[in-house]
N, C-alpha and C positions, 0 to 999 in steps of 0.2 A: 710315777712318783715312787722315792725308795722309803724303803719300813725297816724301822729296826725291828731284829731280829733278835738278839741276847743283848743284855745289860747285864753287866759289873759291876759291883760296886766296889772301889777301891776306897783306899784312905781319902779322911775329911770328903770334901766336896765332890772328889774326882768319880767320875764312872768311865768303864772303858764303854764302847757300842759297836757291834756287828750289825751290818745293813746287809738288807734282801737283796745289792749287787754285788755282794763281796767283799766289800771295803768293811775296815773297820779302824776306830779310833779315841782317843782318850779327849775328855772334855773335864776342865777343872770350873766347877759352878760358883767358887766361890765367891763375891761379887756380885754376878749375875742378877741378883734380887733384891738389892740394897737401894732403898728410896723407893722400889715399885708398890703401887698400890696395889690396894684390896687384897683377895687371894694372895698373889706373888709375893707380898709383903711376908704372908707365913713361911714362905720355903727361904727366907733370909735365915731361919733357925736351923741348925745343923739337924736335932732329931726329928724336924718334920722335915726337910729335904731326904733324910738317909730313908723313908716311909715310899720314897718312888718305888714304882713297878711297873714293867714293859706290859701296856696293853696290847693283848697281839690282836686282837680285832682292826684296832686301830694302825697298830706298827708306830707306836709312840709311847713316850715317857709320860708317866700320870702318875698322881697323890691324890689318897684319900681326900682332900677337898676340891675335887671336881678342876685342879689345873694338870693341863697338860700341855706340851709341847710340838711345834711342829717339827716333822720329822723332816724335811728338806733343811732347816734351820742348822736340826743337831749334825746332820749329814755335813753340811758344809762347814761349820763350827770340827768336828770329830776327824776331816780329811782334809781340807783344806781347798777340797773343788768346790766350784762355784754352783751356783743353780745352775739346773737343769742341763747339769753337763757340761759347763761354759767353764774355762780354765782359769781362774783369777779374778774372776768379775761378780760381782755382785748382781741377785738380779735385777732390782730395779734402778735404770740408769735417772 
């Protein structure tokens, strides 16, 4: 499984992320969280989204109210490769 490693925080929404395989890539969240419930619904507001921090325990994106993301998610979102190494494919067929 790959872990982010550094997070960026670039203008509005966007963060760059380096992965524990070398890769690295920009993700723009803007959207992202529009309509989702509970939690998520908070990271729909810019100054509680811009509150992320790389948990390095984890090797993921996390905010003070307990969400966080999967790091295969952001990995494939940030680079454009597929799960678990697969070139264009999603993982679940």
């Amino acid at each position: 499984m790959v872990k982010v490693t550094r997070l960026m925080l670039l203008d509005g929404w966007e963060v760059e992320l380096e992965f524990s395989d070398g890769s690295r890539g920009r993700i723009d969240f803007r959207g992202w969280f529009s309509g989702r419930p509970g939690l998520l619904r908070d990271l729909d507001r810019l100054e509680v989204f811009r509150q992320v921090r790389l948990d390095p325990e984890s090797g993921t994106l996390a905010w003070p109210n307990g969400v966080d993301l999967c790091p295969d998610v952001l990995h494939h979102r940030a680079t454009g490769r597929g799960f678990l190494g697969t070139q264009g494919r999603d993982h679940a067929a």
